[in-house]
VEXDOVEX-68920 format. One record per residue: y, z negated, x negated of N, C-alpha, C in turn; residue number from 1. Coordinates in nm, 3 decimals, decimal comma. Atoms other than C-alpha are relative to their C-alpha. Layout:
residues N
{{Y Z X} {Y Z X} {Y Z X} NUM}
...
This chain:
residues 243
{{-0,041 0,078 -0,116} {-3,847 -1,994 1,114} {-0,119 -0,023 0,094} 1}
{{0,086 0,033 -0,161} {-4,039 -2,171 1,384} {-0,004 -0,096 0,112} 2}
{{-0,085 0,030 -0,136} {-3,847 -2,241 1,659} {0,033 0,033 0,131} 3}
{{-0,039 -0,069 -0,136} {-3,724 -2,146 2,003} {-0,017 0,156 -0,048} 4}
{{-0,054 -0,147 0,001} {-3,720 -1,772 2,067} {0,082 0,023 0,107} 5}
{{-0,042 -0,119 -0,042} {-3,478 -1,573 2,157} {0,036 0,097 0,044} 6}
{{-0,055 -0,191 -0,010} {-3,308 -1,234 2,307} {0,136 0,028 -0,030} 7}
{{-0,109 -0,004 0,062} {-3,044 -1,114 2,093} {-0,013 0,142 0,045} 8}
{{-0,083 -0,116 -0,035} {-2,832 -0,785 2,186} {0,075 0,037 -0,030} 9}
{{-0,085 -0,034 0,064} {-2,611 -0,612 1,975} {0,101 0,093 0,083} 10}
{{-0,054 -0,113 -0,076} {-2,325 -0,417 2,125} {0,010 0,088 -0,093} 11}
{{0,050 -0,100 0,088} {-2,342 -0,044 2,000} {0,098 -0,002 -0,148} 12}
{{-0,095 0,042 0,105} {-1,998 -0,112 1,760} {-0,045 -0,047 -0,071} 13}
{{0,091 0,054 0,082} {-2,232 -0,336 1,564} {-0,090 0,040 -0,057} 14}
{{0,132 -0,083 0,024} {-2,519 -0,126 1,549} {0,030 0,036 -0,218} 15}
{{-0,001 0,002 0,134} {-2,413 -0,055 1,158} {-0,086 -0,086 -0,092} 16}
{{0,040 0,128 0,027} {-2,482 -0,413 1,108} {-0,130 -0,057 0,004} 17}
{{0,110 0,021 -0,045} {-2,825 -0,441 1,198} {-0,134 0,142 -0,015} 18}
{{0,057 -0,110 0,010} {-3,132 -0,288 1,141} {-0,069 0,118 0,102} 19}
{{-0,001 -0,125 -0,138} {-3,235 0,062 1,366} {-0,037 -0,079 0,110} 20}
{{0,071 0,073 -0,101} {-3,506 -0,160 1,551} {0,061 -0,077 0,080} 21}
{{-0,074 0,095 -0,049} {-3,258 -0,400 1,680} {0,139 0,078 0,082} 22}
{{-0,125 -0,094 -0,026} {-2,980 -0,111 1,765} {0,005 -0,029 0,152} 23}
{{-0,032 -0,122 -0,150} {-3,099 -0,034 2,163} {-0,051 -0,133 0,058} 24}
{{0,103 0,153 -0,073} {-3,164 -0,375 2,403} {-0,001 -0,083 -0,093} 25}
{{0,045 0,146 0,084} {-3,263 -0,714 2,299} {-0,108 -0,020 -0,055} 26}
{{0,105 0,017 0,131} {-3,480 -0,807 2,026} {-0,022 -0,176 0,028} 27}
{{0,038 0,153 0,023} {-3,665 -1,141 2,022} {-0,023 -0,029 -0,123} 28}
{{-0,042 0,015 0,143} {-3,564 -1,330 1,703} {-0,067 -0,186 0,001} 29}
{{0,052 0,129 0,018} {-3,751 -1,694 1,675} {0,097 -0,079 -0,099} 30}
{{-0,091 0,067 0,119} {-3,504 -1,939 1,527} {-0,055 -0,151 -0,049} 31}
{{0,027 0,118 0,043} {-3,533 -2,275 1,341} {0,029 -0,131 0,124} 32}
{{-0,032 0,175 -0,062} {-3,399 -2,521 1,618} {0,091 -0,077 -0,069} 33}
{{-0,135 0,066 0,048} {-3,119 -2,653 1,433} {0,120 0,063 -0,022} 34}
{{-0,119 -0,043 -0,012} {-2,902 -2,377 1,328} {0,071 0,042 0,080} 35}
{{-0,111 -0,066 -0,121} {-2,587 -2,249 1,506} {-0,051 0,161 0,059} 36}
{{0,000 -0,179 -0,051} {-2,560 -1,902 1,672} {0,100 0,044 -0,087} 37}
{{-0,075 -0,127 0,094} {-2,304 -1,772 1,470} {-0,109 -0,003 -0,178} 38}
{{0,118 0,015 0,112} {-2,551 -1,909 1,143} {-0,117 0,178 0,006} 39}
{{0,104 -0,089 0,010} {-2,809 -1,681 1,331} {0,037 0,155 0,023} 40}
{{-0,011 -0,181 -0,001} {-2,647 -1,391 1,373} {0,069 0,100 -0,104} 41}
{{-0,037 -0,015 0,129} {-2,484 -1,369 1,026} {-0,130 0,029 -0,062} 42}
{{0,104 0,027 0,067} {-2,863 -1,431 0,934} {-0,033 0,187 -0,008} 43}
{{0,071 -0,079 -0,073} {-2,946 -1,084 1,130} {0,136 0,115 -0,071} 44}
{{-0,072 -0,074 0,086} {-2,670 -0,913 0,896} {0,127 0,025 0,064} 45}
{{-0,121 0,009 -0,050} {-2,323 -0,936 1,129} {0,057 -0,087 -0,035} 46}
{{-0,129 0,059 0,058} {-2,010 -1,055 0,943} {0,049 -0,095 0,160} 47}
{{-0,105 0,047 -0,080} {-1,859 -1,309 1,210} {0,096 0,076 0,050} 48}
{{-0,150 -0,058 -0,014} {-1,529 -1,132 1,154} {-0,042 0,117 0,107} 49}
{{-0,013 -0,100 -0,116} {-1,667 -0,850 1,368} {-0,075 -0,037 0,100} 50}
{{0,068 0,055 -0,136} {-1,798 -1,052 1,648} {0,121 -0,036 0,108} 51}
{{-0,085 0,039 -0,062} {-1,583 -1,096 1,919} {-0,049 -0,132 0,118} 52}
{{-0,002 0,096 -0,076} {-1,703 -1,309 2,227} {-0,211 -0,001 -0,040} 53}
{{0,091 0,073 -0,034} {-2,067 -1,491 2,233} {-0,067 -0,038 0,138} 54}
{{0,049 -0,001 -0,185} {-2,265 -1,430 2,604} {-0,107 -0,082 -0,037} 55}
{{0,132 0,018 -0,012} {-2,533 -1,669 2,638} {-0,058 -0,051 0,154} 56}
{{0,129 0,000 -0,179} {-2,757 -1,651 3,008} {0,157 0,048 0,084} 57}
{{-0,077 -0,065 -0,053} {-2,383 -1,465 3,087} {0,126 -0,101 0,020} 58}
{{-0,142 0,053 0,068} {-2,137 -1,754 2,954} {0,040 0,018 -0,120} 59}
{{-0,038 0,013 0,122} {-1,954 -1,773 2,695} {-0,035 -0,132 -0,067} 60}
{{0,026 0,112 0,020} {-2,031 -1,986 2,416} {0,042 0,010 -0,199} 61}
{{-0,053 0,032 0,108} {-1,871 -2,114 2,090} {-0,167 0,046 -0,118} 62}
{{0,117 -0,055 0,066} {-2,021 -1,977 1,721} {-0,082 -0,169 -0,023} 63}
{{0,074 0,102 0,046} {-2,150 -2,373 1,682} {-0,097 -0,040 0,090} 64}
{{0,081 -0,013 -0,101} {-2,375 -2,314 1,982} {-0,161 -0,045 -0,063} 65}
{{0,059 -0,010 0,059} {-2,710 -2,408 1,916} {-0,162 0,022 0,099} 66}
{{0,061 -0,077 -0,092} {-2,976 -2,185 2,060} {-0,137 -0,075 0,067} 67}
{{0,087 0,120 -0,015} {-3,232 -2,320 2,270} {-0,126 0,172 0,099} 68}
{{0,065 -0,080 -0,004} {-3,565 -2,141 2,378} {0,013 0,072 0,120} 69}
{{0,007 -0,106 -0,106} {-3,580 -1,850 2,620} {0,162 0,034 0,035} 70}
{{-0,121 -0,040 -0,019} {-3,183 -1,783 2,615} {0,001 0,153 -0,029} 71}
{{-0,015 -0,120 0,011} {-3,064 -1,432 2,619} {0,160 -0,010 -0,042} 72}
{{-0,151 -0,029 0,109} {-2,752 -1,334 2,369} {0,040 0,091 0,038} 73}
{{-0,019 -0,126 0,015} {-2,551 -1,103 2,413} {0,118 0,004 -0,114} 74}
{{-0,055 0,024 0,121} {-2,357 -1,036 2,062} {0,123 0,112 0,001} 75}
{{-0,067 -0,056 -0,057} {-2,050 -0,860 2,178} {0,151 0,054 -0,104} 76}
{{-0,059 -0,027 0,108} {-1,771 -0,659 1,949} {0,131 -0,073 -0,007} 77}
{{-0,121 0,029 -0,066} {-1,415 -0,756 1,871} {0,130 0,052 0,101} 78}
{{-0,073 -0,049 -0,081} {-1,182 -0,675 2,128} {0,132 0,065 -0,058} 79}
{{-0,083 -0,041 0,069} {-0,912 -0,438 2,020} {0,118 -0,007 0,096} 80}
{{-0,056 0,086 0,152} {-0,627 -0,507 1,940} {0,011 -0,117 -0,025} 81}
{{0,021 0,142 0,057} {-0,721 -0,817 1,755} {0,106 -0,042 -0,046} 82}
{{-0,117 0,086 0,000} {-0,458 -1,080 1,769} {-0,040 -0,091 -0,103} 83}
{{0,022 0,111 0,066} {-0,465 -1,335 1,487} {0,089 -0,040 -0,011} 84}
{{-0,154 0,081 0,030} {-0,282 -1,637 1,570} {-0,002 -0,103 -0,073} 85}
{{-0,080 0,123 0,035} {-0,087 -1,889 1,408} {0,036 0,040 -0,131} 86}
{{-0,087 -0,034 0,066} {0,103 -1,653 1,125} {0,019 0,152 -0,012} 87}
{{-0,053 -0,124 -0,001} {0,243 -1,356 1,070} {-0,128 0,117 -0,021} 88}
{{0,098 -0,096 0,006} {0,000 -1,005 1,061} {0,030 0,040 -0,140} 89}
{{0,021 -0,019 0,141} {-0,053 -0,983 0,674} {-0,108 0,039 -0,049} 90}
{{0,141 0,042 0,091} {-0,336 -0,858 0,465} {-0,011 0,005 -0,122} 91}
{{0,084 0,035 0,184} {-0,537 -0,894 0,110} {-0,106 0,088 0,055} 92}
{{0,106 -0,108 0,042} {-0,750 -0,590 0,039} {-0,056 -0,059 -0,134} 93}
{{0,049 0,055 0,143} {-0,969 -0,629 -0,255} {-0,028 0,144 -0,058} 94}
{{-0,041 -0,111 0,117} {-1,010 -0,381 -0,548} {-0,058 0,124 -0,008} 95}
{{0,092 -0,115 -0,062} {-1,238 -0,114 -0,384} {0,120 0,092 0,095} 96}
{{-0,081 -0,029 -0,151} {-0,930 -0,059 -0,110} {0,149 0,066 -0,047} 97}
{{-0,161 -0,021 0,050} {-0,624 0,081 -0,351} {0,053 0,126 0,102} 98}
{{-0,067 -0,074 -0,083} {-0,560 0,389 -0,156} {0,021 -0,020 0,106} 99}
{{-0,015 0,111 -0,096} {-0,585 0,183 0,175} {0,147 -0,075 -0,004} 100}
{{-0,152 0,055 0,075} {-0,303 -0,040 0,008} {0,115 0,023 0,000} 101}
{{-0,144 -0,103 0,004} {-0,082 0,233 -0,087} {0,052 0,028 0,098} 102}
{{-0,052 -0,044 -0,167} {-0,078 0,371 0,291} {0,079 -0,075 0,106} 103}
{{-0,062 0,088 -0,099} {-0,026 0,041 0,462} {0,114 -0,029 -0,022} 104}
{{-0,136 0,016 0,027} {0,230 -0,005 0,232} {0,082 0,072 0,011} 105}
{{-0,123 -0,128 -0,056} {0,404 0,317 0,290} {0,066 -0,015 0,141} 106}
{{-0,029 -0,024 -0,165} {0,402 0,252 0,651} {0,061 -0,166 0,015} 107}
{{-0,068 0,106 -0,003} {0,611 -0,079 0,587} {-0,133 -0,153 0,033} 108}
{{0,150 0,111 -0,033} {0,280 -0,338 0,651} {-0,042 -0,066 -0,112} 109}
{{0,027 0,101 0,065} {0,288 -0,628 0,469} {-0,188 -0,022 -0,090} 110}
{{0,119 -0,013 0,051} {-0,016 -0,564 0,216} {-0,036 -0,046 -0,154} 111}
{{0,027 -0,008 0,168} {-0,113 -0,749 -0,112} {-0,145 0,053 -0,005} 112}
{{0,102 -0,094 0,055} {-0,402 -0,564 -0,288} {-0,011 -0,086 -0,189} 113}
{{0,054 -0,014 0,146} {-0,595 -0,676 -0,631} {-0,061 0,110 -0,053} 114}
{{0,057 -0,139 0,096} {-0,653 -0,425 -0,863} {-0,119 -0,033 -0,081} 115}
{{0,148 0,037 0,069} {-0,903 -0,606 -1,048} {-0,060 -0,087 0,045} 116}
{{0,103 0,059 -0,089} {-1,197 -0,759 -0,943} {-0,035 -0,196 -0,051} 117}
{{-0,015 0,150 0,045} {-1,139 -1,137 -0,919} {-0,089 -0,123 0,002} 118}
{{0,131 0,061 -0,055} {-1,420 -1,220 -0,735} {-0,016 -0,064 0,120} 119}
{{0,007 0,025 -0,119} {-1,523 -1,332 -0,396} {0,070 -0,163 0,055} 120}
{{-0,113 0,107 -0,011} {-1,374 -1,725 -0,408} {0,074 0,010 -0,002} 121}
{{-0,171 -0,042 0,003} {-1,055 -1,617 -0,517} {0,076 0,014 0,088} 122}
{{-0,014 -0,096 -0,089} {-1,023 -1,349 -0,288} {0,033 -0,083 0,176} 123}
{{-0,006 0,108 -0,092} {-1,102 -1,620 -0,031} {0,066 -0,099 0,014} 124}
{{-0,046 0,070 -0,017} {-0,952 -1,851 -0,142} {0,207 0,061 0,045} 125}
{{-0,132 -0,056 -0,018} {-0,585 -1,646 -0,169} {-0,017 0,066 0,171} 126}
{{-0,004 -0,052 -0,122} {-0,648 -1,523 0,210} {0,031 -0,130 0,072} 127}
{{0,018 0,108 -0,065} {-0,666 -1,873 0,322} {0,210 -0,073 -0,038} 128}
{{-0,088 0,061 0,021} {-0,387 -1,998 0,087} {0,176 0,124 0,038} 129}
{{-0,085 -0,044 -0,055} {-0,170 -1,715 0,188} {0,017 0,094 0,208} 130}
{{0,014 -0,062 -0,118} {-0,285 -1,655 0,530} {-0,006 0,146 0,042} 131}
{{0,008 -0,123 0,025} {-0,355 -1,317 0,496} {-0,118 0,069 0,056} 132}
{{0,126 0,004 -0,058} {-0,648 -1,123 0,687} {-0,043 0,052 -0,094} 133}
{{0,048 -0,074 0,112} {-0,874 -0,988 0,403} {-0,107 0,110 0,086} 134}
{{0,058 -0,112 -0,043} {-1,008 -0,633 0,465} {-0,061 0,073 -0,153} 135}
{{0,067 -0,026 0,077} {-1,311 -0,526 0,301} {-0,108 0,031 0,053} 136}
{{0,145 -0,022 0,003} {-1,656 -0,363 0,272} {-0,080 -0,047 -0,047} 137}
{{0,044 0,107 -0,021} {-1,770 -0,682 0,137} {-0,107 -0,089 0,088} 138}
{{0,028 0,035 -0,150} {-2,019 -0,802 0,398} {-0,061 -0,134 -0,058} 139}
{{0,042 0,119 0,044} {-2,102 -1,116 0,161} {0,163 -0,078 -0,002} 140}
{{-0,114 0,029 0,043} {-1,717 -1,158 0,096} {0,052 -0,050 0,129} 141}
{{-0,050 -0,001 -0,151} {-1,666 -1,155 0,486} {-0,077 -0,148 0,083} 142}
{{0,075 0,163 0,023} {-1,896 -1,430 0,506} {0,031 -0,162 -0,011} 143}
{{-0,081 0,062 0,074} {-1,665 -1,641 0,307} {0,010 -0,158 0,100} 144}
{{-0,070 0,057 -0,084} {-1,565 -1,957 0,531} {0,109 -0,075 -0,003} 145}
{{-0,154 0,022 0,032} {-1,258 -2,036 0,325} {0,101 0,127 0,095} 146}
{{-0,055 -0,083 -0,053} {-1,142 -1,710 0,474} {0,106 -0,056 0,063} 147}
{{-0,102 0,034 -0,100} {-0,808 -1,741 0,688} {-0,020 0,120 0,126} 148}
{{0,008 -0,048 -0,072} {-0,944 -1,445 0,863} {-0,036 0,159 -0,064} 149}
{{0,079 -0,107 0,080} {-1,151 -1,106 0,785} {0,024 0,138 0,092} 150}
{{0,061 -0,123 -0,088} {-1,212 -0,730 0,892} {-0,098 0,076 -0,079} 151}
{{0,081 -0,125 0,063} {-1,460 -0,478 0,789} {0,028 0,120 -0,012} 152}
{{-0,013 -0,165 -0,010} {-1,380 -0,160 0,666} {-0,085 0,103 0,002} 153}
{{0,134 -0,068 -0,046} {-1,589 0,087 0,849} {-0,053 0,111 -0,084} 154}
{{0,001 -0,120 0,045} {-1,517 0,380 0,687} {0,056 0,034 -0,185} 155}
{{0,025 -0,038 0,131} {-1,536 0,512 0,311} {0,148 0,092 -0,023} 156}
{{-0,142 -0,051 0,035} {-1,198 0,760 0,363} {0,118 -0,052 0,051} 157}
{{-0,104 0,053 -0,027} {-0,882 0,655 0,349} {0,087 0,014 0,081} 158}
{{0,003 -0,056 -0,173} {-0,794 0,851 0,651} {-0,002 -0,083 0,100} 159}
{{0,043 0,097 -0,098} {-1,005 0,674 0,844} {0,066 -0,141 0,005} 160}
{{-0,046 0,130 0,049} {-0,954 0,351 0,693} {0,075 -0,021 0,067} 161}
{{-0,118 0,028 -0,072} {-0,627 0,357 0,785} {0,021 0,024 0,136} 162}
{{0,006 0,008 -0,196} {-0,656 0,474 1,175} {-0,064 -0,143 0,044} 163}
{{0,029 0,043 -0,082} {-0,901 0,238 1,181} {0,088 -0,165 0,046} 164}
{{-0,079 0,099 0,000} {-0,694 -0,066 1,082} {0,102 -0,046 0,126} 165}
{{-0,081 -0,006 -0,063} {-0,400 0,024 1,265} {-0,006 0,005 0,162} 166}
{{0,032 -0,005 -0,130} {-0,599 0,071 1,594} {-0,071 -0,145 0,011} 167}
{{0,009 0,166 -0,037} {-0,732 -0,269 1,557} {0,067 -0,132 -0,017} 168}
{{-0,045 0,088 0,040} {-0,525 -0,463 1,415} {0,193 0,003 0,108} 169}
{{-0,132 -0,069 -0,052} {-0,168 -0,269 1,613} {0,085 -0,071 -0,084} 170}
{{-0,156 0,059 0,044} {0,086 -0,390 1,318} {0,141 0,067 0,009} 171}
{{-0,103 -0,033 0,012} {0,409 -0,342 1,318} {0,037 0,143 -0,116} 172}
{{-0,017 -0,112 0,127} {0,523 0,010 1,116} {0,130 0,017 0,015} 173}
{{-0,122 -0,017 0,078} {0,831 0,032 0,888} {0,001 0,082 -0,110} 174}
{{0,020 -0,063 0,099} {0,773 0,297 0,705} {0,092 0,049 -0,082} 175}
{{-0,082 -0,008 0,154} {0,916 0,339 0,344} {0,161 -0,069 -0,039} 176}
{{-0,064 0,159 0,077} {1,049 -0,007 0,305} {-0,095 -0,102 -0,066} 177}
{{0,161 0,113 0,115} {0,751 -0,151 0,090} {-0,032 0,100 -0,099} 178}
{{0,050 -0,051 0,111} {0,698 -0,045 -0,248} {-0,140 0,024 0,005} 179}
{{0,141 0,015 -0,005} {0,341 0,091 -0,265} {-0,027 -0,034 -0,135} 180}
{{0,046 0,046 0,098} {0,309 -0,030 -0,622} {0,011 -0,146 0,034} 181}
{{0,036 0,146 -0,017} {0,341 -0,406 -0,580} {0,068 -0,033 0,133} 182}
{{-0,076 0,048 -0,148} {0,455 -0,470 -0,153} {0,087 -0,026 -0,008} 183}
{{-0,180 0,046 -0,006} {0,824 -0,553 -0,231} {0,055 0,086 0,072} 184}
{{-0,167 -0,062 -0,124} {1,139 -0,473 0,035} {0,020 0,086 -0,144} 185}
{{-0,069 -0,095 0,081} {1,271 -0,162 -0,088} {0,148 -0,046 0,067} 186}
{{-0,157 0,032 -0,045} {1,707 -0,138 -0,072} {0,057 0,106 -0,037} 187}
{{-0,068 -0,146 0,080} {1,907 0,158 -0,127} {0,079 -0,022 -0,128} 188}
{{-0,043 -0,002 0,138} {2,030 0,203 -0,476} {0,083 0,101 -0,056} 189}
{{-0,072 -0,077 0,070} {2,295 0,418 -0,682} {-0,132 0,092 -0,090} 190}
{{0,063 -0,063 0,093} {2,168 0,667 -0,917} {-0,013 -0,062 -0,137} 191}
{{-0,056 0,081 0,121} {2,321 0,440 -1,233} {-0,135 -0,081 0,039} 192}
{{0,120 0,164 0,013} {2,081 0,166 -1,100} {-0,125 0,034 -0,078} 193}
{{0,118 -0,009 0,059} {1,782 0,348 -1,160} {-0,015 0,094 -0,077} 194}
{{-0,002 -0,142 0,106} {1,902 0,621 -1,410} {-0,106 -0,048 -0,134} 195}
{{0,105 0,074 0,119} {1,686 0,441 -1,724} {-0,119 0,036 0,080} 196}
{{0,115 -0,092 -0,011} {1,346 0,555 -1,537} {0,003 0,150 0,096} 197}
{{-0,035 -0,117 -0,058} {1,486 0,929 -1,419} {-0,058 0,095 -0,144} 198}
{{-0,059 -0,110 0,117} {1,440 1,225 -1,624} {0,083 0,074 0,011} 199}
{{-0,151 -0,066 0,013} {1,701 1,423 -1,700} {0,014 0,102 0,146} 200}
{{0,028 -0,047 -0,065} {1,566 1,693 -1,424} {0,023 -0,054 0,136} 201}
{{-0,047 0,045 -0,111} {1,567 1,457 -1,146} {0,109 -0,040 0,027} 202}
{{-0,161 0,016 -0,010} {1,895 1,322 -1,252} {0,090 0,117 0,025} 203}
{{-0,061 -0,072 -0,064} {2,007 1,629 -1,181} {-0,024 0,044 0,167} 204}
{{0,080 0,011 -0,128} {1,781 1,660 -0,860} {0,041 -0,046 0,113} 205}
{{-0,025 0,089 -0,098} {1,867 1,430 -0,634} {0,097 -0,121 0,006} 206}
{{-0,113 0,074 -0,037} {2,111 1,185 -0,510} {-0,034 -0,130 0,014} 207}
{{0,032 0,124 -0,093} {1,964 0,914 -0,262} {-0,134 -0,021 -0,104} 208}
{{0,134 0,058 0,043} {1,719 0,662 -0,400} {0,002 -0,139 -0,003} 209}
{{0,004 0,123 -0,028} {1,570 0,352 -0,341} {-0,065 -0,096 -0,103} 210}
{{0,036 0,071 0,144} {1,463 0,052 -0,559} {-0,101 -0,107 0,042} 211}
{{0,108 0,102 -0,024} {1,186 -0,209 -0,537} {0,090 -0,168 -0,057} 212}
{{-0,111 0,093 0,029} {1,392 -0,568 -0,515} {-0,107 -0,124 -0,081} 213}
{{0,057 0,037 0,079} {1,079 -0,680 -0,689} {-0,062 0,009 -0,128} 214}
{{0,043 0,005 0,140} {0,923 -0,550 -0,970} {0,113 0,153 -0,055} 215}
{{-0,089 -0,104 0,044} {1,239 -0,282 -0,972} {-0,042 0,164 -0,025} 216}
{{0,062 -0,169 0,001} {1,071 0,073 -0,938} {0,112 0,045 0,064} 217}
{{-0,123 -0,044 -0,059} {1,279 0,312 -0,848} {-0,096 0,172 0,174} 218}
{{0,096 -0,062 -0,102} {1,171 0,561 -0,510} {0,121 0,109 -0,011} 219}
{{-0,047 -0,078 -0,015} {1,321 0,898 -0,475} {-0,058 0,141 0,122} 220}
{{0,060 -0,109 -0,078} {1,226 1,252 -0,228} {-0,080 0,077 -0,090} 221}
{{0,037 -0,088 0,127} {1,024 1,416 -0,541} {-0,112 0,038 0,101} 222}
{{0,090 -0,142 -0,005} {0,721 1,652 -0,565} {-0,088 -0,037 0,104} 223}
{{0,100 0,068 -0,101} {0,464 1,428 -0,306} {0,073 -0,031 0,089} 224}
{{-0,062 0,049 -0,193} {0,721 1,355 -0,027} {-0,071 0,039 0,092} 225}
{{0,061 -0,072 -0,173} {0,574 1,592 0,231} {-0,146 -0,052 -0,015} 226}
{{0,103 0,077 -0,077} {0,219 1,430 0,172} {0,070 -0,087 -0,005} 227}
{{-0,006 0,170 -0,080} {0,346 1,098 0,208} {0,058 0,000 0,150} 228}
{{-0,085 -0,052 -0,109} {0,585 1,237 0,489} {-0,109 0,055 0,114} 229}
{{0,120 -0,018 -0,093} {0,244 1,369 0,646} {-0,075 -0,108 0,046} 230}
{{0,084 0,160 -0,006} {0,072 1,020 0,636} {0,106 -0,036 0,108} 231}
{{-0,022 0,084 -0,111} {0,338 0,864 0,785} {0,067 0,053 0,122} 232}
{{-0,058 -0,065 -0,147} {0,446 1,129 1,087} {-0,145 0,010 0,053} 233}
{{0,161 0,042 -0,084} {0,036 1,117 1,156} {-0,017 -0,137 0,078} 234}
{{-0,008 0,158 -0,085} {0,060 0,745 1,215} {0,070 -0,046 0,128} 235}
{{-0,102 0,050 -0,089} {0,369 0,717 1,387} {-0,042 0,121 0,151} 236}
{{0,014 -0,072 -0,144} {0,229 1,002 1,635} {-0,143 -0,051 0,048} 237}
{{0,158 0,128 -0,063} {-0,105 0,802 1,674} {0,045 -0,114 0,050} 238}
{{-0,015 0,117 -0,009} {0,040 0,496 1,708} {0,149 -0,001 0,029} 239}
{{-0,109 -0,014 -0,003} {0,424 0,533 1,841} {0,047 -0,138 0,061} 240}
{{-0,047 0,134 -0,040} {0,471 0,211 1,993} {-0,033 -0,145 -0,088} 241}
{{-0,031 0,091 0,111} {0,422 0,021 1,686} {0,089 0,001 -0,132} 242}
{{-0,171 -0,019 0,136} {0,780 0,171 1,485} {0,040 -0,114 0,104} 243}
């Protein structure tokens, strides 16, 4: 590049995104003179999706801004809890994110998930065509600008993962009415319904059980209740105003 310069400022939330040198204060970054600001700060390794507002000389200013010399940036995080409007709070994980998946889906949160790796158009393109926010560690995938709307997943455990979602995103929790094998409404069910995948043991076992009104699984209280039962009384006491 050799263009205007420059003072770009990361807020510390970002700091991941960028390299050490650039972490503390503003960095002078010389740009071309034609591209946008969101262009240049994607350039400088920040996903859009985790940008929230755009300061430039202490306004705000759209990502098609186009920087002009001696401005000062300030590159500011997204504001939590992130609202995305104009459809329902849905996401698309991609195939790195299955235990992620499973959780959101336990906790009633509308979550499709690929299991196999379809590839970054796809991925993009099904977020767009089903409006869905796609959450991923992706930071080329996040990129995307088919997207319908992105997050970054900060963190490597599924723990985390999941706090962190739920603290940015605040969805709605219904927990254990979504199949965690494929997101389908669960419904309560007889024992007859789902006696064909019981074994004999549980058919003697237990009573109550629920059924997937999609790909027909059957859900019961068996040997993993109390962790799943731990997952979702952690959530609901982190987060109680989103049952």
């Amino acid at each position: 590049m050799n263009g205007p310069e420059i003072h770009v400022a990361f807020a510390p939330e970002l700091g991941l995104f960028v390299p050490h040198r650039r972490r503390s204060g503003a960095t002078a970054i010389v740009t071309d003179g034609s591209s946008t600001l969101g262009h240049v700060v994607e350039s400088l390794g920040v996903p859009l999706t985790e940008v929230g507002a755009l300061v430039v000389d202490g306004g705000e200013v759209p990502v098609s801004h186009i920087p002009a010399a001696g401005e000062s940036v300030d590159v500011r995080a997204v504001e939590r809890p992130q609202r995305i409007p104009g459809a329902p709070l849905r996401f698309l994980l991609d195939v790195h994110l299955g235990t992620l998946a499973r959780r959101l889906r336990l906790l009633g949160v509308d979550t499709a998930y690929e299991s196999t790796d379809i590839g970054d158009p796809a991925l993009a393109a099904r977020s767009a065509a089903e409006r869905r926010v796609m959450l991923s560690r992706d930071r080329g995938l996040l990129r995307r600008r088919e997207l319908w709307a992105g997050a970054f997943v900060y963190s490597t455990r599924p723990e985390d993962q999941l706090r962190d979602v739920l603290h940015r995103f605040a969805p709605e929790l219904r927990p254990w009415t979504r199949c965690t094998a494929c997101n389908g409404l669960l419904r309560d069910a007889t024992k007859e319904e789902v006696a064909d995948q019981l074994e004999h043991g549980t058919r003697r076992s237990y009573d109550v059980f629920a059924q997937c009104g999609e790909c027909g699984r059957a859900y019961w209280k068996g040997a993993h209740h109390e962790q799943l039962e731990a997952i979702v009384e952690r959530a609901l006491t982190e987060f109680p105003s989103r049952a």
